[in-house]
C-alpha positions as CSV (number, residue, x, y, z in Angstrom):
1,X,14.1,-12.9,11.6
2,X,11.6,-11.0,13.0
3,X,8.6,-12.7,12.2
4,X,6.7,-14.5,15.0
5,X,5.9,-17.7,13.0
6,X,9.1,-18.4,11.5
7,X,10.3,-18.5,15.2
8,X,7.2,-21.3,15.5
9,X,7.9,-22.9,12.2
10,X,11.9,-23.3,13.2
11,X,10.8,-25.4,16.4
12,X,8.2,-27.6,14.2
13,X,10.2,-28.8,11.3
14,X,12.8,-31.2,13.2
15,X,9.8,-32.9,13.9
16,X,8.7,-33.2,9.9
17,X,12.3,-34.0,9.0
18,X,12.5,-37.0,11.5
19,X,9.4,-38.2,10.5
20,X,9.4,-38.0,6.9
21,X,12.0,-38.6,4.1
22,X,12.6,-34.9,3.5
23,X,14.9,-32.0,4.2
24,X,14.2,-28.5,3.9
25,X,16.7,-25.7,3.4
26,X,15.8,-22.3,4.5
27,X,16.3,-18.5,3.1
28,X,16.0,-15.6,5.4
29,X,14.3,-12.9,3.4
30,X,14.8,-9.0,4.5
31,X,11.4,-7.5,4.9
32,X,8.2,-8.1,4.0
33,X,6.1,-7.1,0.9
34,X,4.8,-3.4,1.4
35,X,2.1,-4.0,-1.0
36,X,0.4,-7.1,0.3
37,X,0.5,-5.7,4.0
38,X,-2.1,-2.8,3.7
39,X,-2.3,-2.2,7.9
40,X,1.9,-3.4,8.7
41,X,1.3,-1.8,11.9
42,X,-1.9,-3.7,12.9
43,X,-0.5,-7.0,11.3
44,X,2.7,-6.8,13.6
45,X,1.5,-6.1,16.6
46,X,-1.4,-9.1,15.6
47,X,1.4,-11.3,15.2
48,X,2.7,-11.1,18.0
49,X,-0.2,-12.3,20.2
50,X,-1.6,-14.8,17.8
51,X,1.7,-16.6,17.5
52,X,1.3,-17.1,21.4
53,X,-1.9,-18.9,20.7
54,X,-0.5,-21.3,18.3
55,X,2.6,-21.8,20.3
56,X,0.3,-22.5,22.7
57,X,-1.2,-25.7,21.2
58,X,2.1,-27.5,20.4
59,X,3.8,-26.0,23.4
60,X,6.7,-24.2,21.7
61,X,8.2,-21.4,23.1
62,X,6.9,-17.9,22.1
63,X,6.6,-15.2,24.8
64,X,8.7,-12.2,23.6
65,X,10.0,-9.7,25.4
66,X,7.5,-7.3,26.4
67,X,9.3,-3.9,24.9
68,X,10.0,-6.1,21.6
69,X,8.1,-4.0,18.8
70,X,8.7,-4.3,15.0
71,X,8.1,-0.6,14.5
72,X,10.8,-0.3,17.2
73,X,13.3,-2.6,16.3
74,X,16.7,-0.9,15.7
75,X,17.8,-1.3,12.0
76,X,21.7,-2.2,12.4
77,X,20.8,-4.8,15.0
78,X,18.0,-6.0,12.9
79,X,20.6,-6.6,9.8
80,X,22.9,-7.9,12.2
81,X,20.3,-11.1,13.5
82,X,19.6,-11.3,9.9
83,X,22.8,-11.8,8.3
84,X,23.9,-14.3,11.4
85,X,21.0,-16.2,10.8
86,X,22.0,-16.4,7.0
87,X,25.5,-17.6,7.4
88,X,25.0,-20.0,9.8
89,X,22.5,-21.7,8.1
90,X,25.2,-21.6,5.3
91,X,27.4,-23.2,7.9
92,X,24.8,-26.1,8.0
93,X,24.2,-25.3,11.4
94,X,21.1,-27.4,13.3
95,X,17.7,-26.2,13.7
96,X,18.4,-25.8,17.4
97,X,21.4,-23.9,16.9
98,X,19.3,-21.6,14.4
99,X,16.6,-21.5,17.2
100,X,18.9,-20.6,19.4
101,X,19.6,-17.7,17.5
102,X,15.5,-16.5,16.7
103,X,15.4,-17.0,21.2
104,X,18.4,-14.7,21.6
105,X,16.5,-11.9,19.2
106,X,13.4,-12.4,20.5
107,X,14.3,-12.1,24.4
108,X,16.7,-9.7,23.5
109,X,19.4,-12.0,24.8
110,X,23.2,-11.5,24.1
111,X,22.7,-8.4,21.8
112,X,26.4,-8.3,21.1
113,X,26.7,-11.4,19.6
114,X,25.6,-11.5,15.9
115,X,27.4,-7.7,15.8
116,X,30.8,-9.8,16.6
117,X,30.3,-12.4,14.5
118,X,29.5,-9.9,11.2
119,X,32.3,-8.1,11.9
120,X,34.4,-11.2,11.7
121,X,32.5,-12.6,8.7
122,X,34.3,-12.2,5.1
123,X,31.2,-12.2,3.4
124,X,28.2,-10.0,5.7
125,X,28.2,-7.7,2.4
126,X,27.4,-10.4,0.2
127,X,25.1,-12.7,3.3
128,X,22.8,-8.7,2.8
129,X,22.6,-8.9,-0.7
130,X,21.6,-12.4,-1.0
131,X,18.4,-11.7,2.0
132,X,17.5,-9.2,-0.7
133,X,17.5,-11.9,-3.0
134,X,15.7,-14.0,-1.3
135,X,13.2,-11.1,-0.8
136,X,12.6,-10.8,-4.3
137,X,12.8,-14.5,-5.1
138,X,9.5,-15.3,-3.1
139,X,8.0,-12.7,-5.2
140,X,8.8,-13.9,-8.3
141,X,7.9,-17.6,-7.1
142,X,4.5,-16.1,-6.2
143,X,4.1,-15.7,-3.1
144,X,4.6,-13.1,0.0
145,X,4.3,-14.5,3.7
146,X,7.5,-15.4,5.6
147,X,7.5,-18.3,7.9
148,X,5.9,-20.5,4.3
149,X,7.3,-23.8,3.2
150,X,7.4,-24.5,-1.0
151,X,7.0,-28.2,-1.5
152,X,6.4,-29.2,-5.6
153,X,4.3,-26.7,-6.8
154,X,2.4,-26.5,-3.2
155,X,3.1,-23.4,-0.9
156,X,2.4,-23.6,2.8
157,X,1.8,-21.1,5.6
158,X,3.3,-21.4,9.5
159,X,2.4,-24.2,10.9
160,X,-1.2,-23.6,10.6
161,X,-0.5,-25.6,7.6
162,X,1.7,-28.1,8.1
163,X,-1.3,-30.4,8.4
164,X,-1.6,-30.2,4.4
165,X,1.9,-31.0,3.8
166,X,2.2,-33.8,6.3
167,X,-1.0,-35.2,4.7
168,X,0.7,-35.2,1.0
169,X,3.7,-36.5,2.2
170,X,2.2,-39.3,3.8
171,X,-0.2,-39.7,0.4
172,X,3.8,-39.9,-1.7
173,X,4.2,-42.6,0.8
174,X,7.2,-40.5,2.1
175,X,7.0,-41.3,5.7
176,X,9.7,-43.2,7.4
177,X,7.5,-45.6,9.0
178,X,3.9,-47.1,8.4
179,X,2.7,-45.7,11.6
180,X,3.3,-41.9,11.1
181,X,0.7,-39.7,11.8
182,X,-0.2,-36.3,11.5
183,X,0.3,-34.4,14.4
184,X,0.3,-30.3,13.1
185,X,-3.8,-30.6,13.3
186,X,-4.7,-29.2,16.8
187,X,-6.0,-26.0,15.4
188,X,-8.5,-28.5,13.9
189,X,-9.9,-30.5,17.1
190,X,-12.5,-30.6,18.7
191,X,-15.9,-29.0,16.9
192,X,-14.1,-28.8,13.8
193,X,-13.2,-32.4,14.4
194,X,-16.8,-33.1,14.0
195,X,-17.4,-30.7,11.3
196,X,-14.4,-32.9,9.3
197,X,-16.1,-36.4,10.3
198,X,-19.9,-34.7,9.9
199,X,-20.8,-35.9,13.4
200,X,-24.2,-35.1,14.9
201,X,-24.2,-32.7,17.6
202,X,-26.9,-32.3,20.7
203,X,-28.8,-29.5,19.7
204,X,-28.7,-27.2,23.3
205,X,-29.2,-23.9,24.6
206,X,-27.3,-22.3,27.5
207,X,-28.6,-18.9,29.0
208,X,-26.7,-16.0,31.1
209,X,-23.8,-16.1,28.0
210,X,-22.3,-13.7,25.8
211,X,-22.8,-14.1,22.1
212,X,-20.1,-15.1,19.5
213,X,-19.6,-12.1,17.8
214,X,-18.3,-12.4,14.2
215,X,-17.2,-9.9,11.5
216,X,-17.5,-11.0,8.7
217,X,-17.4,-9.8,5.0
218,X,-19.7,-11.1,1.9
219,X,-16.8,-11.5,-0.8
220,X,-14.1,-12.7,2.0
221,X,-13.4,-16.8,1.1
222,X,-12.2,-16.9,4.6
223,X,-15.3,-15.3,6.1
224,X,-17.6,-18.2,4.3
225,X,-15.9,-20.9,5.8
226,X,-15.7,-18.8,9.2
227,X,-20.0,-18.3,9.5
228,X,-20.1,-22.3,8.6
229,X,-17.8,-23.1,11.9
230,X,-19.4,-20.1,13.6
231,X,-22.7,-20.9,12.8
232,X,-21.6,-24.9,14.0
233,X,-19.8,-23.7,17.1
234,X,-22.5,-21.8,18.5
235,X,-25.7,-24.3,17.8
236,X,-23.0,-26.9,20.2
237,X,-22.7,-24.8,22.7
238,X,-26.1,-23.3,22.7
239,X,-24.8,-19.4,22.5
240,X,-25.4,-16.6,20.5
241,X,-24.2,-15.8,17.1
242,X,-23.6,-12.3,16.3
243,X,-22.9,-11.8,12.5
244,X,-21.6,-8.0,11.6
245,X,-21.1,-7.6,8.0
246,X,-18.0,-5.1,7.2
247,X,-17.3,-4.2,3.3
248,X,-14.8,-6.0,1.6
249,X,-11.0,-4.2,1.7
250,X,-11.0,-3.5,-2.1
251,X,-14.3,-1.2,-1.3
252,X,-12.9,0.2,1.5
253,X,-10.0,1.4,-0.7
254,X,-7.3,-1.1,0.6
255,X,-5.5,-3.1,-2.4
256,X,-5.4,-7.1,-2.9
257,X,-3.1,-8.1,-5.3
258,X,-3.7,-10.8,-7.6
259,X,-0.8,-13.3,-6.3
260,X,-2.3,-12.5,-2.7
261,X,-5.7,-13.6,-4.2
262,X,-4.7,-16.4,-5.8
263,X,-3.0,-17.8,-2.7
264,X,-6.5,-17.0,-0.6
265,X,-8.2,-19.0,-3.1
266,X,-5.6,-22.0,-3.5
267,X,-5.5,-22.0,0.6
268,X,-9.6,-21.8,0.9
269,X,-9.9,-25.0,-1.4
270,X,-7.8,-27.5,0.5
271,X,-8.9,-25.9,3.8
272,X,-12.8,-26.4,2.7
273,X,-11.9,-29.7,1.0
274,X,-10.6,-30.6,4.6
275,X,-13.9,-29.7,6.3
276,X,-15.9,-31.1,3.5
277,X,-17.0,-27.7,2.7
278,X,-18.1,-26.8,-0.9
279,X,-16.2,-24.2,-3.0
280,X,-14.4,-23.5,-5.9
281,X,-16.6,-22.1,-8.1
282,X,-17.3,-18.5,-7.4
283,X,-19.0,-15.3,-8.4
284,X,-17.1,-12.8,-7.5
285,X,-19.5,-10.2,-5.8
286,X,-17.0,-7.1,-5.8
287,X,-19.4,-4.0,-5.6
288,X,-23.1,-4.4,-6.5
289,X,-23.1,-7.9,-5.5
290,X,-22.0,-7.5,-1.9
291,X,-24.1,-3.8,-1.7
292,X,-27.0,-6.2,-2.6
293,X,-26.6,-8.7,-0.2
294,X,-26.2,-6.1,2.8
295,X,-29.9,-4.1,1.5
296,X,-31.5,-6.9,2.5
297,X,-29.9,-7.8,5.7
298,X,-32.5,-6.1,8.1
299,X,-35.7,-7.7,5.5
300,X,-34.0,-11.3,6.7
301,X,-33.6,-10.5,10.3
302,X,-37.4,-9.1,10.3
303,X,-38.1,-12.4,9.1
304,X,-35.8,-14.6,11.6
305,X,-33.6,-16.1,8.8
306,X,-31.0,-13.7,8.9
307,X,-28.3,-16.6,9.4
308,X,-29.7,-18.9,6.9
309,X,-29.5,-15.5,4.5
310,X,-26.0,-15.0,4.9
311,X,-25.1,-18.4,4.7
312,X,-27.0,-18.8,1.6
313,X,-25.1,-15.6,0.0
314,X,-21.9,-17.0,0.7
315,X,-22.4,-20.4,-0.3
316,X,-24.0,-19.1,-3.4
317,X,-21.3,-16.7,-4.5
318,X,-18.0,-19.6,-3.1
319,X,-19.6,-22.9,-4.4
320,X,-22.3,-22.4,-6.4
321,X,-21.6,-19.7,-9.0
322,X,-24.4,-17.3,-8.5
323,X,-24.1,-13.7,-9.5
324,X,-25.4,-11.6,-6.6
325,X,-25.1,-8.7,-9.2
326,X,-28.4,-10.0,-11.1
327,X,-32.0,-10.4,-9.7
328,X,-32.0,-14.0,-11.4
329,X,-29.2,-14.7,-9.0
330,X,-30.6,-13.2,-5.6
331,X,-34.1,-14.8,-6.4
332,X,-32.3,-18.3,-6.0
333,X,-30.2,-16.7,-3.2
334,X,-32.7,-15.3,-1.0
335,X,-35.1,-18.8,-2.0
336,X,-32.2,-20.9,-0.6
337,X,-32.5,-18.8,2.6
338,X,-36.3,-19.6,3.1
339,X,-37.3,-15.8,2.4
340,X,-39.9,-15.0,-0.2
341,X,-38.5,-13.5,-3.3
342,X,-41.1,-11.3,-4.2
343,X,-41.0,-9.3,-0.7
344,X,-37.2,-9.3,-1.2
345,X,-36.8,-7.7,-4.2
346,X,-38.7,-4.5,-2.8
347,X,-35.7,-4.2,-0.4
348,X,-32.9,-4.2,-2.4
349,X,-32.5,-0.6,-2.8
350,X,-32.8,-0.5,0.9
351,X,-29.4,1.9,2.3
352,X,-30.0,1.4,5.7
353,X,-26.6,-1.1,6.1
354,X,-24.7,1.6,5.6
355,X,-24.5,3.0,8.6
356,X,-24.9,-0.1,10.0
357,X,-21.6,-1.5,8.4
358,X,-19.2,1.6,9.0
359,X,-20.2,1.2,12.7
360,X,-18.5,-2.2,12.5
361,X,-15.3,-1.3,10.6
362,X,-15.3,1.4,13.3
363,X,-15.5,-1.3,16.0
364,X,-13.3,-3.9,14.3
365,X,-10.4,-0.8,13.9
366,X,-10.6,0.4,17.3
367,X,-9.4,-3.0,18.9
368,X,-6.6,-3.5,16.0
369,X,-7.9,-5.3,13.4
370,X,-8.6,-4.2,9.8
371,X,-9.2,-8.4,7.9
372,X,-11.9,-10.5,8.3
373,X,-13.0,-12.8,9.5
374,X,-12.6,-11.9,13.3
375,X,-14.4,-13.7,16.3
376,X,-15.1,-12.4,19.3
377,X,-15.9,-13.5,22.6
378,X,-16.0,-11.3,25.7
379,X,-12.7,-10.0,25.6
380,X,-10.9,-12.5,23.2
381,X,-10.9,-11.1,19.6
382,X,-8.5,-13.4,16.8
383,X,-8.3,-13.4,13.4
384,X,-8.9,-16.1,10.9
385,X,-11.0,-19.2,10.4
386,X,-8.6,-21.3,11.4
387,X,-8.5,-19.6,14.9
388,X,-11.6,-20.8,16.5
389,X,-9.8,-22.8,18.7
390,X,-9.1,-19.9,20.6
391,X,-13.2,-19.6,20.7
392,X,-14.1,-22.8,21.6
393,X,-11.3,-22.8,24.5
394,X,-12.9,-19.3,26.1
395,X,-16.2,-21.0,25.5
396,X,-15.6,-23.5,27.8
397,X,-13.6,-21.8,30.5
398,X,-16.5,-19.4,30.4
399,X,-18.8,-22.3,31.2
400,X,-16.5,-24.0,33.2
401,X,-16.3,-20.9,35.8
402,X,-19.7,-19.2,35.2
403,X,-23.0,-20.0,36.3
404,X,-25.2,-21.3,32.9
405,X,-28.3,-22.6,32.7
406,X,-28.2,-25.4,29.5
407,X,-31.6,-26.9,28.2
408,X,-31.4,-30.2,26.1
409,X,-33.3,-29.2,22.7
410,X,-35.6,-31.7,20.8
């Protein structure tokens, strides 16, 4: 009830249900999993401006009422939404009538209304029980976001994924005529269009422009398929790229649990698969690996290959199954990256990152976010990989309204 993308997801699946040979039923679960939220603060307060950028791409409605806070929300009126929401779609009620109901929370629209129709319902004592239910039951099924659709074995997240779903229903031949298409795949236009389709770009460089800023962590899946589009994004548009490593949350003492994990991994496979990315078979580098990796960040930007460094690290560790914890393994890491082994190795018990990397996690905390990977641009920050939309959009306002010098590369 309270969660920003089950709002979104309510206004996109009428659109999945006329269009495919499917219906869905929903459960309204009663709060969210302490244990896979490490930062609830930060994540709810996150959530409520990145829904507005996806709601912004399919142009849903999403603009809640300025005083509307999770940390603030009363409990009774929460439970009250809640169990309303329940029954009627126990009733059978529409998904516009149910939407009707997320709008009148979210705006803080006729308050009174869902603590009327408990008191008149027979069963709100049972309706509570069974969100706590349906808590638990997404546990047990394995997984721990609201706002995610469970098709055969497959889970999926917002509409951010709907793409995946609408391109297996279509492979089950379940759509309801020959010419359906996807259509939850904005997020994916533009450069990452030609990343999918492996399209050559013109090679340019534009001068008076910020950089692309990026934190970005050397065991986070997410964060290898982020410096790829990063690294793409900025050669098209001729700006900056600013990688700054941050340690991994399980070595800054914050807890991944194993169904969160294997989610992140089942979730990085189709979305690399989608952008003809290789992964799948990693090293983890937990601990030595990724303190390795960040001794010899200044040796590679000495050397002017500090991208081609990181990229090698992370596809070595996500695709190609190197250990990062053995020298055999950085010797074919740091080769990949064009840097000469044997100067390498004389870094590697080089501390300097250290300070270097807490700066960041300083940086990334003190505007709101604790996950990577983030991009940043001016004074856009988002979270994800599957955000740089939001990037590529500043990018070309920025270039749109600024004066920029651009110089066509050979």
């Amino acid at each position: 009830m309270d969660d920003p993308y089950s709002y979104l997801l309510v206004q996109a699946l009428p659109s999945i249900e006329k269009r495919f040979n499917v219906e869905f039923s929903a459960n309204v679960i009663y709060s969210l999993q302490e244990d896979m939220f490490p930062e609830p603060e930060l994540w709810a307060k996150h959530a409520l401006v990145d829904a507005n950028y996806v709601a912004s791409l399919y142009h849903f409605k999403f603009l809640p009422h300025p005083n509307k806070s999770q940390s603030a929300i009363d409990v009774a009126h929460y439970d009250a939404y809640a169990i309303h929401l329940q029954d009627r779609i126990d009733q059978g009620d529409s998904w516009q009538a149910l939407l009707r109901i997320f709008e009148d929370y979210w705006q803080s629209r006729n308050a009174n209304e869902p603590y009327r129709q408990m008191k008149q319902s027979k069963n709100a004592d049972a309706l509570k029980i069974k969100l706590k239910e349906n808590s638990n039951s997404l546990s047990q099924q394995g997984h721990y976001l609201p706002a995610t659709l469970y098709f055969e074995g497959e889970w999926y997240w917002g509409i951010d994924r709907l793409c995946h779903l609408e391109e297996r229903l279509l492979h089950e031949n379940l759509g309801k005529l020959p010419t359906i298409h996807v259509v939850f795949d904005r997020s994916y236009l533009n450069i990452q269009s030609s990343i999918i389709h492996n399209a050559a770009l013109p090679s340019v460089k534009v001068e008076n422009v910020p950089p692309i800023e990026l934190f970005w962590s050397a065991r986070s899946p997410y964060s290898y398929i982020a410096l790829y589009k990063a690294i793409y994004l900025a050669n098209a548009y001729g700006v900056p790229l600013n990688v700054k490593p941050v340690l991994p949350m399980m070595m800054r003492g914050l807890d991944v649990p194993k169904k969160k994990a294997l989610y992140i991994f089942l979730d990085t496979t189709r979305e690399a698969r989608k952008l003809g990315i290789e992964y799948g078979f990693v090293a983890d580098p937990l601990g030595p690996g990724v303190e390795r990796c960040y001794s010899l960040l200044r040796f590679a930007r000495e050397r002017g290959r500090y991208l081609e460094y990181l990229l090698a690290f992370a596809q070595g560790v996500n695709a190609k199954g190197i250990r990062a914890d053995t020298n055999e393994g950085m010797k074919r890491i740091v080769e990949q990256a064009g840097l000469n082994w044997t100067e390498a190795k004389c870094h590697l018990s080089d501390s300097h990152w250290k300070e270097e990397v807490v700066s960041n996690q300083q940086e990334m905390y003190a505007f709101g976010n604790w996950g990577v990977p983030i991009f940043r641009y001016k004074n856009t920050m988002v979270w994800g990989q599957d955000r740089m939309f939001v990037i590529e959009r500043e990018l070309r306002d920025a270039m749109r309204t600024s004066p920029v010098s651009i110089h066509q590369l050979d």
